[in-house]
C-alpha positions in Angstrom: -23.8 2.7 7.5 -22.5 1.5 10.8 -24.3 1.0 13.3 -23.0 -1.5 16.8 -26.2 -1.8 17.9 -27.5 -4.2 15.5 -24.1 -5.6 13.8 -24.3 -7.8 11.1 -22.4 -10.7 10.0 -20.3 -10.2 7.3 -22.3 -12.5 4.7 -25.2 -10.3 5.7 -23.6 -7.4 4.8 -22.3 -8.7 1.5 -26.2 -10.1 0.5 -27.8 -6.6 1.3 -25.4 -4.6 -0.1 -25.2 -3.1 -3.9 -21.2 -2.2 -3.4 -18.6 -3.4 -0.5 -15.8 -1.1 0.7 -13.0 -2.5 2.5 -11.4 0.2 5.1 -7.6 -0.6 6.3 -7.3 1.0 9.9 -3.3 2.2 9.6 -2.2 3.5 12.7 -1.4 7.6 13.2 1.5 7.8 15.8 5.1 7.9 14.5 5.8 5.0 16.9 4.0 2.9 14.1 5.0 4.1 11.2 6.1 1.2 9.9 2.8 -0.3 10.5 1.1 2.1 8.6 3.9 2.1 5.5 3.6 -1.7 5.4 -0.3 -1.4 4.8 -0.1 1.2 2.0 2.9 -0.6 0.4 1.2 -4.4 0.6 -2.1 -3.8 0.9 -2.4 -1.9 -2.3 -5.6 0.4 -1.3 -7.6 2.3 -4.3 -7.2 5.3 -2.0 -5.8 6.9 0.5 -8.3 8.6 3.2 -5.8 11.0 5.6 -7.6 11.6 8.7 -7.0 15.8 10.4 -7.4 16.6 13.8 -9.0 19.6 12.9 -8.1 21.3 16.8 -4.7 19.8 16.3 -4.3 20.9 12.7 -1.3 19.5 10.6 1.5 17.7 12.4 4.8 15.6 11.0 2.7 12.4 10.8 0.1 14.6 8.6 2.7 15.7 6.4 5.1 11.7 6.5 1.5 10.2 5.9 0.6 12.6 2.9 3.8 12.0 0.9 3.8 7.9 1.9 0.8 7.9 0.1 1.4 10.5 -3.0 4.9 8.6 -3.3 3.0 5.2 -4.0 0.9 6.6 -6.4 -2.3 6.4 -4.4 -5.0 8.8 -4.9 -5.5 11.0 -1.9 -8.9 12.6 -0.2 -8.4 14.6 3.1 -11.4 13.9 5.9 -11.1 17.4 8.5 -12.6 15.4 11.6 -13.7 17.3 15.4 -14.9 20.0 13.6 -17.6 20.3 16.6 -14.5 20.9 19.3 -13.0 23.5 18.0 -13.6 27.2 16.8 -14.5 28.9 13.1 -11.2 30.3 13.3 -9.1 27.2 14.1 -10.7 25.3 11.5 -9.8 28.0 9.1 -6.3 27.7 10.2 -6.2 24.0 9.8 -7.7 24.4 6.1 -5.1 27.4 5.1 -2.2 25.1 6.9 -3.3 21.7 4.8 -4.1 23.9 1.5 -0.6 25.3 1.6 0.9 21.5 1.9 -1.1 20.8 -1.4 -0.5 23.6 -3.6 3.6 24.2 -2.7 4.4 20.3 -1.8 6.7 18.5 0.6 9.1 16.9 -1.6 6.3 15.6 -3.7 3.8 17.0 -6.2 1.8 19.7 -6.0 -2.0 19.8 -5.9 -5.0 21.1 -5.6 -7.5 21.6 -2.9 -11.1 20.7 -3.8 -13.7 21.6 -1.0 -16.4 19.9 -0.6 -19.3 21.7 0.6 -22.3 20.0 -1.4 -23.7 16.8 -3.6 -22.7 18.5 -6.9 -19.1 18.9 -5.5 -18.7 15.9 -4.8 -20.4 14.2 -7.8 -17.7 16.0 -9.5 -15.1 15.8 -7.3 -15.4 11.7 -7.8 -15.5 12.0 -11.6 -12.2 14.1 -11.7 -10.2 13.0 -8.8 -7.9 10.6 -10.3 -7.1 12.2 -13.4 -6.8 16.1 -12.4 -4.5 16.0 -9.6 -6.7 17.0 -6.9 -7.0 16.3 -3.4 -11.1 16.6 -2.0 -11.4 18.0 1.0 -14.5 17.6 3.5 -14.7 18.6 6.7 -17.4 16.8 8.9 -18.3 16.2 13.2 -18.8 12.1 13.7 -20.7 14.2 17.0 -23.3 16.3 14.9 -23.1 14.2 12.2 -22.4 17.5 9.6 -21.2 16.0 6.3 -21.6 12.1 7.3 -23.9 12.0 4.4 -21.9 13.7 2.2 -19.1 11.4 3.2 -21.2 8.3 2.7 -22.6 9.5 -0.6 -18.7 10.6 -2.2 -17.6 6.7 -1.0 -20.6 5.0 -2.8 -19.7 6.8 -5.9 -16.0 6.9 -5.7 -15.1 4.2 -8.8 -12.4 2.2 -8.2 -9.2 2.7 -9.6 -9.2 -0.5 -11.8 -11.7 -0.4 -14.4 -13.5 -3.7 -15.0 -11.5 -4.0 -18.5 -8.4 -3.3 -16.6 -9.5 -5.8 -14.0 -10.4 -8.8 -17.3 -7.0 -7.3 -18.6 -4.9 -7.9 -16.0 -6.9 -11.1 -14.8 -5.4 -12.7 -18.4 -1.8 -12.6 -17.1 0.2 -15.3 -14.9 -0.5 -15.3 -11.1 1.6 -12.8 -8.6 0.0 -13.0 -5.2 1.7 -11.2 -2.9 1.2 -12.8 0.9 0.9 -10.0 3.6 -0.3 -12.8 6.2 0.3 -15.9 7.5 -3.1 -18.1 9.8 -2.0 -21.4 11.2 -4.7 -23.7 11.3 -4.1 -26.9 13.6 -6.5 -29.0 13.0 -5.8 -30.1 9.3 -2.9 -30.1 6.9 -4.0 -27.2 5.1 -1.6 -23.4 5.9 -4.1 -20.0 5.1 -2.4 -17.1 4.1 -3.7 -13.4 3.2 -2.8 -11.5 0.5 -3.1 -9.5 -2.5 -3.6 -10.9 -6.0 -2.0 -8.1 -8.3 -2.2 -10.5 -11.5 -4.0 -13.7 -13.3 -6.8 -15.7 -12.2 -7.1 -18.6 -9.0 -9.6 -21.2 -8.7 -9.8 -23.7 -6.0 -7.7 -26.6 -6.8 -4.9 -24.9 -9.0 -1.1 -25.6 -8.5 1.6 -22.8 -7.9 4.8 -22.3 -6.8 5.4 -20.4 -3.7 8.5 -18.9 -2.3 11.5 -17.8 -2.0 12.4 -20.0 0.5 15.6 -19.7 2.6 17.3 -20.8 0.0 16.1 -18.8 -3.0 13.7 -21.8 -4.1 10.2 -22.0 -5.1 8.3 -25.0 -4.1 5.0 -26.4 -5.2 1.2 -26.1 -3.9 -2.4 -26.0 -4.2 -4.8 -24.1 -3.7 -7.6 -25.8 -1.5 -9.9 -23.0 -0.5 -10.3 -19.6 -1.2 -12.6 -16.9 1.2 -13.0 -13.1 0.5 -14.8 -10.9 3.2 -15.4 -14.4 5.1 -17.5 -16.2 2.4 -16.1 -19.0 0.6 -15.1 -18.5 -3.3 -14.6 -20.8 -6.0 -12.2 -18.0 -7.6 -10.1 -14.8 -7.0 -9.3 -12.1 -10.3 -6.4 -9.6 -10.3 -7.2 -7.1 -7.6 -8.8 -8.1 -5.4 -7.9 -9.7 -1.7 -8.4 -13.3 -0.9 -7.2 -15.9 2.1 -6.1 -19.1 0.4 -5.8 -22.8 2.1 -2.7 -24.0 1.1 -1.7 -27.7 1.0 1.6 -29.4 0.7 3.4 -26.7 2.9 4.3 -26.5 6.5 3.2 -22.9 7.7 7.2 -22.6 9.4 8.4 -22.2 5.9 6.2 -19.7 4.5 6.6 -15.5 5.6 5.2 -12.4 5.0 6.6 -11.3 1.8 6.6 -14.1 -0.6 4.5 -15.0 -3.3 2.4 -17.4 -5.4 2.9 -17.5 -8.8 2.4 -19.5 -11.8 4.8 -22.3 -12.7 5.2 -20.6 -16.4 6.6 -17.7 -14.5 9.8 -19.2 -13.6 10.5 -17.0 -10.5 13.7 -16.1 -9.4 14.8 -15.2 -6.2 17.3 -12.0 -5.6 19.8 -10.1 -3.5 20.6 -7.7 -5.2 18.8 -4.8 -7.1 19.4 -1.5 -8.8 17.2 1.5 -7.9 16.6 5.0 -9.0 16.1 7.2 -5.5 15.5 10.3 -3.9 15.6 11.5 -0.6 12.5 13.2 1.5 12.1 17.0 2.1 12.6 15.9 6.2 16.5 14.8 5.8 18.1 18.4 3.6 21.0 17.9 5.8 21.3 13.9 6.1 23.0 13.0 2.7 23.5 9.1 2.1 26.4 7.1 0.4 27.8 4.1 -0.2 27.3 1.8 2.9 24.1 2.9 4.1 21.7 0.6 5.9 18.1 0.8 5.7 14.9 -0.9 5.8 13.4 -1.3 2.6 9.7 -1.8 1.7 8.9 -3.0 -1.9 5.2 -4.0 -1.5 4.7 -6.8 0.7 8.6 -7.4 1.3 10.4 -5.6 4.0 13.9 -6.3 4.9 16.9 -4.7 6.1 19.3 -3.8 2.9 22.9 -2.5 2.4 23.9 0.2 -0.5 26.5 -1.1 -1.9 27.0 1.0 -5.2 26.1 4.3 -6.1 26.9 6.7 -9.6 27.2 9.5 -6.7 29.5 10.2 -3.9 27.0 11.9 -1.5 22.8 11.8 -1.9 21.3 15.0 -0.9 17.4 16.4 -0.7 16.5 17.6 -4.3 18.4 15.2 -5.9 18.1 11.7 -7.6 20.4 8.7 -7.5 21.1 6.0 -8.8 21.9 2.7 -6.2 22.3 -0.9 -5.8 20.6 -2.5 -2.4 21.3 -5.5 -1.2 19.2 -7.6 1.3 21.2 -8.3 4.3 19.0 -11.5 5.9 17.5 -13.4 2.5 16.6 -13.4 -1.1 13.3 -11.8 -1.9 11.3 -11.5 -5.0 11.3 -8.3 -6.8 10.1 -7.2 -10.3 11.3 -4.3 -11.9 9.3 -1.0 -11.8 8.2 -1.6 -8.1 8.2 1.3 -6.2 10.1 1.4 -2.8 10.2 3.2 0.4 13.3 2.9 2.7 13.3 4.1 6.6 16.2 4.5 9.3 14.3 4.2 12.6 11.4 5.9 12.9 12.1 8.2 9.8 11.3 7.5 6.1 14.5 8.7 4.3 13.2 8.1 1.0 11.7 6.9 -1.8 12.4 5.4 -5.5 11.5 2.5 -8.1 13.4 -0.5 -9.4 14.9 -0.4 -12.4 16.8 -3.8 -12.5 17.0 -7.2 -10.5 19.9 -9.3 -10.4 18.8 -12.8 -9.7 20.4 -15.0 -7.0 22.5 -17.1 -9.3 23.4 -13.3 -11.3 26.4 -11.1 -9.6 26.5 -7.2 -10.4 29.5 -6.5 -12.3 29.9 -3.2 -10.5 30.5 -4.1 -7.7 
């Protein structure tokens, strides 16, 4: 539990404790959305915990945050927070307004409210959660402390979402490690970055390329030093997060939204990629076409991109297209399957998946 009275460091915590849960703090007002998108997208949580105001009730954010999630593919539980400042009645109102967004949807699939009023409910809400399409739902008062302990209890025995055989599976193949950070350290040669290692294995002194650069190219480096949760490590398996020390790179060439991978991979850098996308519930009225500008999010990349081909004229709500995006600044590195979000200001427009890169040396015949 937390407690700031007496706060403890965080090796402390790792040596007393018999399992370690990271929380990601994403941001609730619209004016950071993209914030909050970027963190689901990069960060790749297990879960999704969605946060309700219970006197406020269910508001655009609630409803934006609830389908970034579902769209993603992350598992969602609903925490119904304040429960001590409002009424019996308003409560009520905010569980009928959130059970209706489960069961009929928002542009993305239905589910079904579980309540959690007990230790058995939960014990069985955390065995079935994944694989029945259900969203948990416990109310609680950080004040009073109702349901803290049932909140504590469904966290400790929440699995994660990667099995360990999916972990020693996944662990086998070549090294993707997305970068979602960048720490500049002054004193030595050495550049840190964070990040996400979604494949293979790294141990400390291992050689990979990193990239794209500016111009599409992936250059060489080692790995000198590798830290999760602020103790050092002598190696990093598919999953989980790490900071790496870097050598042979100047920090001014590296960015949020590249990657490490293994030599064997032979990366190539892109500009151009089709998708398969549909548009949110919010825009009924705001069709898209040919032409239209967006900001793109395919995990750790973000980048303004252009549609420049479509097998529509006009993209409406309810419908599914077919596009080809291209980055408007630089080359990226995408894989096919990836799931993407793209916004227009402070909205999220839509959603979709890759279904095929062209490399940077590759020109779509389409267009």
């Amino acid at each position: 539990s937390m407690n700031y009275k007496n706060c403890r460091t965080a090796n402390e915590i790792c040596d007393r404790s018999t399992k370690i849960i990271t929380f990601i703090d994403l941001a609730g007002h619209k004016k950071y959305m993209k914030t909050t998108v970027f963190g689901l997208a990069a960060l790749h949580p297990d879960f999704a915990m969605l946060c309700v105001d219970a006197p406020t009730g269910i508001v655009d954010t609630t409803r934006e945050h609830l389908s970034l999630a579902i769209t993603l593919g992350l598992p969602v539980f609903v925490i119904i927070n304040k429960i001590d400042a409002c009424s019996e009645v308003t409560i009520q109102q905010t569980i009928e307004c959130l059970t209706s967004l489960l069961k009929h949807g928002d542009g993305f699939v239905q589910f079904k409210p579980y309540f959690i009023q007990n230790e058995g409910d939960l014990i069985k809400a955390a065995d079935i959660f994944v694989e029945k399409n259900i969203c948990p739902i416990l109310p609680v008062s950080c004040v009073t402390g109702q349901n803290i302990d049932l909140l504590k209890k469904f966290l400790n025995i929440l699995p994660p979402r990667l099995s360990s055989s999916e972990q020693e599976i996944l662990s086998q193949l070549p090294v993707e490690y997305r970068i979602d950070h960048i720490y500049t350290n002054n004193t030595s040669n050495e550049v840190v970055v964070g990040g996400t290692l979604r494949s293979g294995t790294i141990h400390e002194g291992d050689s990979f390329l990193v990239g794209p650069m500016s111009d599409g190219r992936f250059v060489p480096t080692k790995v000198a030093t590798i830290e999760r949760y602020r103790v050092p490590r002598r190696i990093v398996r598919a999953g989980q997060a790490a900071s790496l020390s870097l050598l042979d790179i100047e920090s001014s060439r590296l960015r949020k939204g590249m990657v490490l991978v293994s030599p064997a991979v032979n990366p190539e850098a892109c500009y151009e990629f089709v998708a398969e996308i549909s548009l949110t519930m919010h825009h009924t009225n705001t069709p898209i076409h040919k032409g239209f500008e967006t900001t793109v999010q395919i995990e750790n990349i973000r980048q303004t991109a252009v549609i420049i081909d479509m097998n529509i004229d006009e993209l409406y709500a309810n419908e599914k297209a077919i596009v080809t995006f291209r980055f408007k600044t630089r080359c990226e590195y995408v894989l096919e399957d990836a799931r993407l979000i793209f916004r227009s200001g402070q909205q999220t427009k839509g959603n979709g998946r890759v279904i095929k890169v062209f490399s940077q040396n590759q020109q779509n015949t389409t267009t």
